[in-house]
MARGUMAR-580317 format. One record per residue (C-alpha): x, y negated, z; residue number from 1. Coordinates in Angstrom, 3 decimals, decimal comma. Each point is the difference from the previous one (the first is absolute). Layout:
<atoms>
{atom {X; Y; Z}; NUM};
...
</atoms>
This chain:
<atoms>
{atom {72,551; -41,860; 172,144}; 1};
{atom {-3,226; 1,430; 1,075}; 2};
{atom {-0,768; -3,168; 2,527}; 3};
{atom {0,278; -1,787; -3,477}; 4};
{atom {-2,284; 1,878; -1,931}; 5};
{atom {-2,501; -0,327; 3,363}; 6};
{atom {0,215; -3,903; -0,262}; 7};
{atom {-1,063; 0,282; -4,237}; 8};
{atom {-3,291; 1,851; 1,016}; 9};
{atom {-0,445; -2,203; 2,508}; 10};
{atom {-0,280; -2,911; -2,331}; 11};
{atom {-1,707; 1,435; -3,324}; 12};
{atom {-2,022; 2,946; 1,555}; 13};
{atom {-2,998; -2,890; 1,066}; 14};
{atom {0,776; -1,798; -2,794}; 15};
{atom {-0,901; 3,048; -2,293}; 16};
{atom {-3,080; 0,952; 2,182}; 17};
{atom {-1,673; -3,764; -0,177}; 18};
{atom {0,836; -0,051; -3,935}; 19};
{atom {-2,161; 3,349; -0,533}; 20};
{atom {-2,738; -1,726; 2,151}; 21};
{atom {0,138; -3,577; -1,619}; 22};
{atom {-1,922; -1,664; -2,713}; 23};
{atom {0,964; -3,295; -2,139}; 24};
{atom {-2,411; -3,238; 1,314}; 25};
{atom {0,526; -1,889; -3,387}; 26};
{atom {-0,142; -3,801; 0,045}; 27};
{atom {-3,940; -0,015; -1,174}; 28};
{atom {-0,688; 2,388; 2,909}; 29};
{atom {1,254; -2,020; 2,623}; 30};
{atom {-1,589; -3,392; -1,133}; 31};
{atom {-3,619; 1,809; 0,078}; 32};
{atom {1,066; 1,267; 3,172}; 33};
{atom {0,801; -3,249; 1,300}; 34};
{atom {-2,963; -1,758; -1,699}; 35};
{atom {-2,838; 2,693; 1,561}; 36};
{atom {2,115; 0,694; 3,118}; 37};
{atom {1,856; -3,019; 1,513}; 38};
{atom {-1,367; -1,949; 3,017}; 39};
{atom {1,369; -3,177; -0,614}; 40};
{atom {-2,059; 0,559; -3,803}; 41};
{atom {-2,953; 1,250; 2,016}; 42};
{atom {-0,426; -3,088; 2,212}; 43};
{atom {0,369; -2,153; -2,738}; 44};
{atom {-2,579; 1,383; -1,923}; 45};
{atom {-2,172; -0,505; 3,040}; 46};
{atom {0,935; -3,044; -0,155}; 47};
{atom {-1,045; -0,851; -3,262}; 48};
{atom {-3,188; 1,958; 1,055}; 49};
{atom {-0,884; -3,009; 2,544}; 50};
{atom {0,454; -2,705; -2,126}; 51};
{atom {-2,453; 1,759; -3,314}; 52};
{atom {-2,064; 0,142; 3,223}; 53};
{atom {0,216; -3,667; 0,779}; 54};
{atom {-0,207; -0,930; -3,725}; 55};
{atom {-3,195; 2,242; -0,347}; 56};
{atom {-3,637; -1,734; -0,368}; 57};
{atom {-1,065; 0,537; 2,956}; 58};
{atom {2,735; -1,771; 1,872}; 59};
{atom {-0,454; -3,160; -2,647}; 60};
{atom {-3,093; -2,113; 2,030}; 61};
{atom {-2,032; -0,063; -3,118}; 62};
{atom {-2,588; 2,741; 1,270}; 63};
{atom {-2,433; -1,185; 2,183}; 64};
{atom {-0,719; 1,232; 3,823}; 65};
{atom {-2,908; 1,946; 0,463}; 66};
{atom {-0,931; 0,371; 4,260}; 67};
{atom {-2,726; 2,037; 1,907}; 68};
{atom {-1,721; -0,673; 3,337}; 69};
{atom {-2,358; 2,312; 1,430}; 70};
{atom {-1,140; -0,319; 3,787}; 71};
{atom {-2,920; 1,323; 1,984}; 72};
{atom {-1,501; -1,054; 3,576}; 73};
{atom {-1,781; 1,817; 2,566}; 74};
{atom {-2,009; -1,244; 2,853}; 75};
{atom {-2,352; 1,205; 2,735}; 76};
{atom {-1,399; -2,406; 2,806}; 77};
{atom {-2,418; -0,173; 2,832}; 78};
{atom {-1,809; -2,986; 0,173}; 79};
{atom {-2,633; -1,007; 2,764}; 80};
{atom {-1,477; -3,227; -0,235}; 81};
{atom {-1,489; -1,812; 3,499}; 82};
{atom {-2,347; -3,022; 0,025}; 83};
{atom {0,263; -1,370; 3,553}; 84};
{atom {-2,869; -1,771; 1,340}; 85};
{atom {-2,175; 0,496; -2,665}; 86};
{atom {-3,787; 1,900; 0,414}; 87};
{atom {-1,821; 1,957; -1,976}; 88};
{atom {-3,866; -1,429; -0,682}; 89};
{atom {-1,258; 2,025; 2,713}; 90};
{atom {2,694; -1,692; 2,420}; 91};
{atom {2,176; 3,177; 0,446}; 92};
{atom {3,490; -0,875; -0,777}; 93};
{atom {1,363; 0,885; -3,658}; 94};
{atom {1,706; 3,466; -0,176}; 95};
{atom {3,685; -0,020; -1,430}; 96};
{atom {0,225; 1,417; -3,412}; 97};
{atom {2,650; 2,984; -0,226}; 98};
{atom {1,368; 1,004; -3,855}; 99};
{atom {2,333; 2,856; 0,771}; 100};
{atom {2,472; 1,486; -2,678}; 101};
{atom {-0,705; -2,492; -2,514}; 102};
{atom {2,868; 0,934; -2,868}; 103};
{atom {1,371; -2,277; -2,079}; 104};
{atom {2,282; 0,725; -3,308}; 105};
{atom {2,106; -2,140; -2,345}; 106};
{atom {1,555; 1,540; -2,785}; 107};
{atom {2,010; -2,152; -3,231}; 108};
{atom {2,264; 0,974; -2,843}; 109};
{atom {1,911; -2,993; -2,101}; 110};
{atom {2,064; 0,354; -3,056}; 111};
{atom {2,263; -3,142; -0,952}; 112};
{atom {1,758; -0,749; -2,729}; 113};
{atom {2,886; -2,561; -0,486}; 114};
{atom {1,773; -0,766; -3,351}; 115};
{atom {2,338; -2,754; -0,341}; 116};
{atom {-0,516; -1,565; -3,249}; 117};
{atom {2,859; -2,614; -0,318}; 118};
{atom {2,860; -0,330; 2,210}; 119};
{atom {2,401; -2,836; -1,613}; 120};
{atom {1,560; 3,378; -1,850}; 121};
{atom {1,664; 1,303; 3,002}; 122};
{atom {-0,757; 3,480; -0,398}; 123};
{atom {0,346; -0,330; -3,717}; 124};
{atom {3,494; -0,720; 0,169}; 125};
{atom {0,524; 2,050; 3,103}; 126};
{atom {-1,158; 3,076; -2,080}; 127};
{atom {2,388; -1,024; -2,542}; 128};
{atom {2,914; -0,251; 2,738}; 129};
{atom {-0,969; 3,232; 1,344}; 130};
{atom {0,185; 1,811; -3,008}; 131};
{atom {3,782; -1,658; -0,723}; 132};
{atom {0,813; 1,076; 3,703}; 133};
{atom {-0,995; 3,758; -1,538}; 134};
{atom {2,695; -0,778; -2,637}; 135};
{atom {2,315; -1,054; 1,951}; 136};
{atom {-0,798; 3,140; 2,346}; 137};
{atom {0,671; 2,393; -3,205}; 138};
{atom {3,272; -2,025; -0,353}; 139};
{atom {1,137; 0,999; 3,560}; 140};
{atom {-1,052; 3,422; -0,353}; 141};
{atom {2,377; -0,160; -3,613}; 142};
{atom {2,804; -1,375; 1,909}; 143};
{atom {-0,050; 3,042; 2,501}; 144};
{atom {-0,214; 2,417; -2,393}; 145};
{atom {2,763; -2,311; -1,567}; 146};
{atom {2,493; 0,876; 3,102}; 147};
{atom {-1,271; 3,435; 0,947}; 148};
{atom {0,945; 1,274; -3,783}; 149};
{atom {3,732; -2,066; 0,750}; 150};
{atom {0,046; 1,759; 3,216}; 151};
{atom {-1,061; 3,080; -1,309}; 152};
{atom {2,623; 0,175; -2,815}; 153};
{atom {2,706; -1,037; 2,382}; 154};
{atom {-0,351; 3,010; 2,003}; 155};
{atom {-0,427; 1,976; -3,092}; 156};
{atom {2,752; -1,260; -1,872}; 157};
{atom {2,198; 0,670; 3,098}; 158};
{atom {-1,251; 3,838; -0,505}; 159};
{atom {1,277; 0,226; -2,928}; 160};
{atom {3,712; -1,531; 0,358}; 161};
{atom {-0,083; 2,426; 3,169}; 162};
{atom {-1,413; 2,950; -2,226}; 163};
{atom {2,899; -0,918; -2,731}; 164};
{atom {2,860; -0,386; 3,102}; 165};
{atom {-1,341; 3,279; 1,317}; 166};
{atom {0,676; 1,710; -3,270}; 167};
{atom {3,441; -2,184; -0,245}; 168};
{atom {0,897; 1,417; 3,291}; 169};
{atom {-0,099; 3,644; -0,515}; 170};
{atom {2,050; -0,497; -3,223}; 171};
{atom {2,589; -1,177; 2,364}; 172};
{atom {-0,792; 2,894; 2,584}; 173};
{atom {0,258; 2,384; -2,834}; 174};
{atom {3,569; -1,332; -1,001}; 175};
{atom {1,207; 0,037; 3,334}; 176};
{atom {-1,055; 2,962; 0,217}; 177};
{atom {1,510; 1,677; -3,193}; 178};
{atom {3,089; -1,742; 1,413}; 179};
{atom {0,382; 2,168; 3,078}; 180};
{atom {-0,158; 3,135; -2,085}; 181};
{atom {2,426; -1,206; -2,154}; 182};
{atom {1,950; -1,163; 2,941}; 183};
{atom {-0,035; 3,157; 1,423}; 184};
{atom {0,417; 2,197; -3,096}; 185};
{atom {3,591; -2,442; -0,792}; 186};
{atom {0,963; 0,655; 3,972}; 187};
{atom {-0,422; 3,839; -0,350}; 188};
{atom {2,116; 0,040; -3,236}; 189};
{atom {2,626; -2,490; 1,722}; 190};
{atom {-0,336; -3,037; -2,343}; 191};
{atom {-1,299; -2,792; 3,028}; 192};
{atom {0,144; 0,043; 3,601}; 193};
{atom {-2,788; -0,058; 2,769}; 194};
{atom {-0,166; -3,481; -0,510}; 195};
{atom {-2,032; -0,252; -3,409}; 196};
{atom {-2,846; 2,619; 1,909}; 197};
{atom {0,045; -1,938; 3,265}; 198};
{atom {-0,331; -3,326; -2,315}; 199};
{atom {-3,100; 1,748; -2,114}; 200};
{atom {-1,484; 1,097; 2,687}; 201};
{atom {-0,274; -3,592; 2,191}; 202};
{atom {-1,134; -1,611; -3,719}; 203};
{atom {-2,779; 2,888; -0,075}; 204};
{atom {-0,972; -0,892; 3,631}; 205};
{atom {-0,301; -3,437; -0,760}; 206};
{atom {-2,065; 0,264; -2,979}; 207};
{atom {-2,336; 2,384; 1,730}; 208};
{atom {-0,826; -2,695; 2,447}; 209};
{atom {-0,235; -2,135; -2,558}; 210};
{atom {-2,559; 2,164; -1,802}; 211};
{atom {-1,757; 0,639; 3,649}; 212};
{atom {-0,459; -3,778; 0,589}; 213};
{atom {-0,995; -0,652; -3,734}; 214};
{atom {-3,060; 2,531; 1,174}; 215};
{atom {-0,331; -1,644; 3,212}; 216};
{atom {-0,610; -3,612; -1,752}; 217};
{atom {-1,959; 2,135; -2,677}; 218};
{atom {-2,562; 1,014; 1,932}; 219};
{atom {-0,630; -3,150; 2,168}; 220};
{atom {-0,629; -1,889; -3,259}; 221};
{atom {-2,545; 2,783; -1,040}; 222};
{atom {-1,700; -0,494; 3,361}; 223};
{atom {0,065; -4,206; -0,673}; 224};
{atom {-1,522; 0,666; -3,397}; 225};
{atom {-2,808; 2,552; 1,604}; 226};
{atom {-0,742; -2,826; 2,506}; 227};
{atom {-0,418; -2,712; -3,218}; 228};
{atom {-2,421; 2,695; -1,679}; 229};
{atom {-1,802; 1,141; 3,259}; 230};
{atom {0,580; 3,486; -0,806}; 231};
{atom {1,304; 2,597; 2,265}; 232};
{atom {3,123; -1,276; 1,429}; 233};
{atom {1,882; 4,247; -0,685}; 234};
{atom {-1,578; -0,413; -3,569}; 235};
{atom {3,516; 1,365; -1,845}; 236};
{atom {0,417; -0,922; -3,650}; 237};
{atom {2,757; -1,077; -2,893}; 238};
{atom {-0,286; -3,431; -1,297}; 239};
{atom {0,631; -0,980; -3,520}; 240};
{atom {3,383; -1,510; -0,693}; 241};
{atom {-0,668; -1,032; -4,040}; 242};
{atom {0,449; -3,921; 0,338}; 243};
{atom {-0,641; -1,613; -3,281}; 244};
{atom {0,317; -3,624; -0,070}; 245};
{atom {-2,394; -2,833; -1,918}; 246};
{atom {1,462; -1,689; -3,019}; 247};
{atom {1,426; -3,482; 0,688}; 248};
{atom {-2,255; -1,719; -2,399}; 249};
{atom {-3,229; 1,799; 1,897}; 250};
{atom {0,606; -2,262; 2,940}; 251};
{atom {1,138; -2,833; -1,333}; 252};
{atom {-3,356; -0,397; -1,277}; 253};
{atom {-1,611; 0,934; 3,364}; 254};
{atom {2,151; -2,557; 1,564}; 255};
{atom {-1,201; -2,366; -2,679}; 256};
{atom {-3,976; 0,452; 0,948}; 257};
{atom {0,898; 0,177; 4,077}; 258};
{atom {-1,693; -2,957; 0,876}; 259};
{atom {-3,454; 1,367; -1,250}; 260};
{atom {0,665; 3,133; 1,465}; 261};
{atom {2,241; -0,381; 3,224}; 262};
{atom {-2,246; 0,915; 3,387}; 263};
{atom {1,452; -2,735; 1,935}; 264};
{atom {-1,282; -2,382; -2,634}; 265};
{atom {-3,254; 1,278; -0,712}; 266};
{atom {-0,769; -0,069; 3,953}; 267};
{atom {1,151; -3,728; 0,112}; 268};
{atom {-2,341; -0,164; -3,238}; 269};
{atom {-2,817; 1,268; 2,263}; 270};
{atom {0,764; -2,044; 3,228}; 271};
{atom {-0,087; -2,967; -2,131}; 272};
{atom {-3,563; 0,904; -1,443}; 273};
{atom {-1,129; 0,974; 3,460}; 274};
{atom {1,648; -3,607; 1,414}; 275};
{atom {-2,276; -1,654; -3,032}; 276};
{atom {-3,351; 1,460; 1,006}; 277};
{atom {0,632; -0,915; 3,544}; 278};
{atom {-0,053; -4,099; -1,261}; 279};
{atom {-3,354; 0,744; -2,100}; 280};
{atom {-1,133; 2,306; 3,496}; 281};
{atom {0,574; -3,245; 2,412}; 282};
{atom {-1,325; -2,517; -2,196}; 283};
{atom {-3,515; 1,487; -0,417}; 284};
{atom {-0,065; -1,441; 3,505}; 285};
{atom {-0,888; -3,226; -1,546}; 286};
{atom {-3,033; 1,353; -1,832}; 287};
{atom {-3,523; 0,902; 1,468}; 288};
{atom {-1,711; 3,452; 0,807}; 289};
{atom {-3,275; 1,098; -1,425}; 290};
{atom {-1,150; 2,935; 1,897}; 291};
{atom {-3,813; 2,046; -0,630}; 292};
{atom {-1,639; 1,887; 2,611}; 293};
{atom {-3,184; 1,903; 0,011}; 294};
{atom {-1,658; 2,139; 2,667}; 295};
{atom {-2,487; 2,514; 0,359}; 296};
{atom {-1,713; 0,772; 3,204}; 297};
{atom {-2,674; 2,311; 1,811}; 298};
{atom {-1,443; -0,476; 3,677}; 299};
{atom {-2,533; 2,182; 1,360}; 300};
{atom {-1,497; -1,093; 3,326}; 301};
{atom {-2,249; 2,185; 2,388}; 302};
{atom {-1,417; -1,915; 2,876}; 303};
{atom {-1,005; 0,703; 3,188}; 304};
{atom {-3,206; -0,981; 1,791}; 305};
{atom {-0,346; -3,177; 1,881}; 306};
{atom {-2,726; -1,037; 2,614}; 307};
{atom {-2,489; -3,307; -0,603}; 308};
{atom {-1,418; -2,303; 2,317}; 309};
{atom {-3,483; 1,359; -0,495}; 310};
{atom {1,395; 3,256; 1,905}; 311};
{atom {0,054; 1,464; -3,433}; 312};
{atom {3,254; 2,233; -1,678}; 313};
{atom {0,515; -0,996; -3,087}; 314};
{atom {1,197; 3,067; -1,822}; 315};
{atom {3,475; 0,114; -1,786}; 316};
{atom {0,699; -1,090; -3,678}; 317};
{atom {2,381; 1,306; -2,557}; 318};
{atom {1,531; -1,794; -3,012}; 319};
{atom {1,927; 0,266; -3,163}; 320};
{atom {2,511; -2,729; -1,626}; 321};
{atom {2,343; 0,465; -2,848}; 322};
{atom {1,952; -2,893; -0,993}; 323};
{atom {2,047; -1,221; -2,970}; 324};
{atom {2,259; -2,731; -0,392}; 325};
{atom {2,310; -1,267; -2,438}; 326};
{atom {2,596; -3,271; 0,458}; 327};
{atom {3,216; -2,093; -1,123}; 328};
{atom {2,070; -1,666; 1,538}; 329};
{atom {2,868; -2,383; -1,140}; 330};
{atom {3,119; -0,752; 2,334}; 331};
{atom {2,322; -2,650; -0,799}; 332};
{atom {2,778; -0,760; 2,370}; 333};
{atom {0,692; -3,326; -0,644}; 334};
{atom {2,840; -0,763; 2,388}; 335};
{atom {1,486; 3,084; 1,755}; 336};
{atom {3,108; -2,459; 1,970}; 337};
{atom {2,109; 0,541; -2,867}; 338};
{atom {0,767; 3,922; 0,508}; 339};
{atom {-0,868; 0,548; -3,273}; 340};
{atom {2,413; -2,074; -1,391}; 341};
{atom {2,913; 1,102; 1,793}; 342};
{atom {-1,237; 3,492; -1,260}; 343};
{atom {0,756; -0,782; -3,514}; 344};
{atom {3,191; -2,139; 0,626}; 345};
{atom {1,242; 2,694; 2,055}; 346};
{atom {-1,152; 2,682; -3,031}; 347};
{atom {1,776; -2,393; -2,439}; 348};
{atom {3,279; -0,046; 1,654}; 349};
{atom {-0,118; 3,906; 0,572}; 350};
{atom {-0,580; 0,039; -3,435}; 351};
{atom {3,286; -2,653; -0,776}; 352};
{atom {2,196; 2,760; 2,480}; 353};
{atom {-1,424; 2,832; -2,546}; 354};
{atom {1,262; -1,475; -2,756}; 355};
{atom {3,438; -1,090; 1,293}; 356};
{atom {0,371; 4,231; 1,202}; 357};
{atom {-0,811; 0,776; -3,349}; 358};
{atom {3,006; -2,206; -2,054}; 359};
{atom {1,525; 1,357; 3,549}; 360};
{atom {-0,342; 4,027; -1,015}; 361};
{atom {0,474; -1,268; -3,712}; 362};
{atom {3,436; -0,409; 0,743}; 363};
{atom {0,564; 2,446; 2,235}; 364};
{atom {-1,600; 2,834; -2,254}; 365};
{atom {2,298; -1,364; -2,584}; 366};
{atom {3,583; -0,075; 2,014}; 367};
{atom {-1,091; 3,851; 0,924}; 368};
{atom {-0,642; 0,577; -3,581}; 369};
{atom {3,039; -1,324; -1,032}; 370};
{atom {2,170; 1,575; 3,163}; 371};
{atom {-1,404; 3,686; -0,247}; 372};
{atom {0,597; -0,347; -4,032}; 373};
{atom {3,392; -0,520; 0,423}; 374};
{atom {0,550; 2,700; 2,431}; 375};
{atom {-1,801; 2,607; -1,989}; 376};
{atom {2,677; -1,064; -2,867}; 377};
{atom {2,454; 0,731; 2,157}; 378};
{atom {-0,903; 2,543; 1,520}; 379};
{atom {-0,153; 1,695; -3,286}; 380};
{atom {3,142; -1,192; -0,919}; 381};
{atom {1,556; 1,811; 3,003}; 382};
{atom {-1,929; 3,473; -0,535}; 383};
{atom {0,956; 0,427; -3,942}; 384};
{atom {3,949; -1,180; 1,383}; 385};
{atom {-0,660; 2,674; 2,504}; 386};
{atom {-1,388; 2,384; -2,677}; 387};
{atom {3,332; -0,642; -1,535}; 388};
{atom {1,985; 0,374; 3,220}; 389};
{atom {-1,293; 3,675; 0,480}; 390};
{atom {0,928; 0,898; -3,425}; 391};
{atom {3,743; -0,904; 0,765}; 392};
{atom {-0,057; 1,661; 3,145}; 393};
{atom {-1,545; 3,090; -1,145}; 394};
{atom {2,673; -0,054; -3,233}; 395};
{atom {2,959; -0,384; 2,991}; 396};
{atom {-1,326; 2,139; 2,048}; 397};
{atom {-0,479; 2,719; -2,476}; 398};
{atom {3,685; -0,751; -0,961}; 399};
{atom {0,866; 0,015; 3,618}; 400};
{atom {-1,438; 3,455; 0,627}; 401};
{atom {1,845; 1,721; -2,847}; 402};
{atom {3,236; -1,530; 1,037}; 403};
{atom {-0,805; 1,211; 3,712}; 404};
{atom {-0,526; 3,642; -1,414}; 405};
{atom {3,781; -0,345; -1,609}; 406};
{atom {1,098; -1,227; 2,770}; 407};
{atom {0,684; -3,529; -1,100}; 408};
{atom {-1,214; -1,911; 2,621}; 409};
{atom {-0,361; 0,875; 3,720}; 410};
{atom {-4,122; 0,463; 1,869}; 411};
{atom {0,373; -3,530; 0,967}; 412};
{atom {0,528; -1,359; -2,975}; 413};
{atom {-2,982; 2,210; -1,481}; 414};
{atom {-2,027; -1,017; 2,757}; 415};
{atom {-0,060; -3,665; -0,171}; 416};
{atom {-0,885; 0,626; -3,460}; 417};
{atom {-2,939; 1,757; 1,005}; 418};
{atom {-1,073; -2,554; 2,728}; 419};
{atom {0,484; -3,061; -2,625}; 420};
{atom {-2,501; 2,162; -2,481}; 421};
{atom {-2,044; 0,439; 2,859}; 422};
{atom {-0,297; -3,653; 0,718}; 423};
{atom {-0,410; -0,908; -3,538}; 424};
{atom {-2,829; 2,396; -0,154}; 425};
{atom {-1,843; -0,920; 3,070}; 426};
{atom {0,729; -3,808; -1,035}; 427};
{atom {-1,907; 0,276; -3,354}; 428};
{atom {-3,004; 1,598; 2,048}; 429};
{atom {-0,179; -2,990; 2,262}; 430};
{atom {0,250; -2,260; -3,086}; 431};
{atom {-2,201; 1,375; -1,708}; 432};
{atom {-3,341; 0,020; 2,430}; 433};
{atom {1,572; -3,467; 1,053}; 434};
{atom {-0,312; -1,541; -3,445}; 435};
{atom {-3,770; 1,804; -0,519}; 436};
{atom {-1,118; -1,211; 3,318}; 437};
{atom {1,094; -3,448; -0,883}; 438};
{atom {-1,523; 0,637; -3,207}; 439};
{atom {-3,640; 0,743; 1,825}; 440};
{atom {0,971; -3,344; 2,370}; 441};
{atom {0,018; -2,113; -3,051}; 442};
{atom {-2,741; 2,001; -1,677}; 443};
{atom {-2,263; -1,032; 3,260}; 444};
{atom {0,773; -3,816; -0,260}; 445};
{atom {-1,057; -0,127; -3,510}; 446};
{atom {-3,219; 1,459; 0,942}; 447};
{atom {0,079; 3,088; -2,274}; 448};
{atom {1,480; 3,338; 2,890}; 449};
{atom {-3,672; 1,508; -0,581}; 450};
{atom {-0,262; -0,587; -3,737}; 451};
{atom {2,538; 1,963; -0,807}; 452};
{atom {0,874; 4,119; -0,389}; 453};
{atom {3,215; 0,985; 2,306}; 454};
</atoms>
């Protein structure tokens, strides 16, 4: 008896410590967690970062480009200058002339500016692509938020069924256990045999493991979910287990608008306006470039003394010189050995390939639509028959345990009535988060799983 009572603490002492310790992570609170906290949500952000980069001003080639040059020289030289076989005019012959140290210095400083003032509307409609590359970045980011929420309810969803088997499970522990009393109390007083208590007492065993490995599985799906919210993977807490369902006609009008709102589509949308600007990007190859340049410039020259032929030094000479210079110029490829125009053929048939992916994810978006809406239906279908099923087996079981207490029908009888209830129970749990996950599935394909309140 006692070894009994040892293997009850064993399973609902923890239990009862964690439960004083835990708090409820509602729905609300773990999307915001997952939102601020997930990597997979972080990078794409960053992602979407880049590309507002890319699509910014500065990275659109209408600004022009402004460069500085600065430089300085430095020299010092020793000069002597010889005049062989020539005499002075009183017929001595002519000294060399020696200039020592004579320093010379070059300094200049140059700004230049370059603005390109027609390009055949290149960067016009590359600044256009870019920013549709930014949408289509924001799209991406959408989609991975998209699957990180699925994910994320998954694993939450399979919380709560555990939560709801956990609580099924001691039921069942409880019962067995109120059966080995009783057991025991109808063996003292000579109305059953050893039997019925060696019978209780295996069914008590084997829902306590049950229980034990319900807890197990419990608290590897908490750790999956802390992992999904980057959040301490220890962090205990209760989930919330209300499921309430969207009415029918609610998303049969979201299917209705899917097209328009469907992230598959709108990216194809967005590769196909991308795929356009590319054509109007490689035909500006035909058309000329009119570029402007202008220049301003500063020399300062110091030089250094220099000998004459009279025997004379010449002393050295500085000067000043600013410059400024403005000019066009107008570049017209004429023939570039056709590379131009297997640019825009090439762009045009990327652009046919777009457009045959698009009817392509039409249809595909559509099948998916039509698939997950029929397996939400009947999914539903099979959790209110299940509904249904636990009310019969909680009616026969209740009937079941007042004719075991008359003695009406033996322990196994009573206890396969207890296992069916159990089943029907933890049956409607997995229906239940089955149909509301396939509910979110669906939800996602019509393009509306962050419009709406869970």
């Amino acid at each position: 008896m006692s070894r009994f009572k040892f293997i009850i603490l064993l399973v609902f002492l923890p239990v009862c410590v964690v439960f004083a310790q835990e708090k409820t992570l509602s729905k609300e609170e773990a999307v915001i967690k997952a939102l601020e906290n997930n990597y997979g949500i972080e990078i794409a952000k960053n992602q979407v970062d880049i590309a507002d980069n890319n699509a910014s001003l500065l990275n659109s080639g209408y600004l022009p480009t402004l460069t500085g040059t600065a430089g300085a020289t430095y020299n010092t030289n020793d000069t002597t200058t010889e005049f062989p076989g020539q005499f002075n005019e009183d017929g001595s012959d002519r000294g060399n002339i020696e200039v020592n140290d004579a320093e010379s210095q070059r300094y200049n400083a140059a700004l230049n500016l370059n603005y390109t003032l027609f390009d055949g509307l290149g960067r016009f409609y590359n600044y256009k692509r870019l920013k549709e590359q930014y949408q289509l970045s924001t799209l991406q980011a959408r989609e991975t938020i998209e699957n990180t929420m699925i994910q994320m309810f998954s694993v939450y969803f399979e919380i709560a069924r555990l939560t709801e088997n956990r609580n099924v499970q001691k039921q069942a522990l409880e019962i067995s256990t109120d059966r080995i009393k009783r057991s025991e109390y109808s063996f003292e007083y000579g109305q059953n045999t050893k039997l019925d208590i060696l019978n209780a007492q295996v069914d008590q065993t084997n829902d306590s493991i049950n229980l034990l490995n319900t807890e197990q599985q419990l608290a590897n799906a908490k750790r999956d979910l802390n992992v999904v919210l980057n959040q301490d993977l220890n962090t205990q807490y209760q989930v919330d287990t209300t499921i309430v369902f969207l009415p029918k006609f609610q998303i049969v009008e979201f299917m209705d608008q899917a097209m328009t709102n469907n992230v598959a589509m709108l990216q194809t949308e967005s590769n196909l306006s991308i795929n356009d600007y590319d054509i109007k990007v490689s035909k500006s190859g035909y058309l000329p470039t009119l570029d402007l340049t202008g220049s301003y410039g500063w020399n300062r020259n110091q030089n250094a003394p220099s000998a004459f032929l009279t025997g004379a030094v010449f002393p050295g000479t500085n000067s000043i010189a600013n410059s400024i210079s403005l000019g066009a110029s107008l570049t017209w490829n004429l023939f570039d050995g056709g590379s131009t125009t297997v640019s825009v053929k090439n762009a045009k048939i990327t652009y046919a390939n777009q457009e045959l992916l698009r009817k392509q994810v039409e249809l595909e978006v559509n099948r998916d639509m039509q698939n997950a809406m029929a397996l939400y239906e009947n999914l539903l279908k099979i959790y209110q028959i299940q509904e249904q099923n636990v009310f019969t087996n909680q009616n026969n079981f209740e009937r079941s345990r007042e004719q075991f207490q008359l003695g009406s029908i033996t322990s196994i009888e009573f206890r396969q009535a207890q296992i069916n209830l159990l089943n029907a129970q933890t049956n409607k749990n997995l229906a239940k988060y089955d149909a509301k996950l396939a509910e979110l599935q669906l939800l996602q394909l019509t393009g509306q799983l962050l419009n709406i309140e869970l």
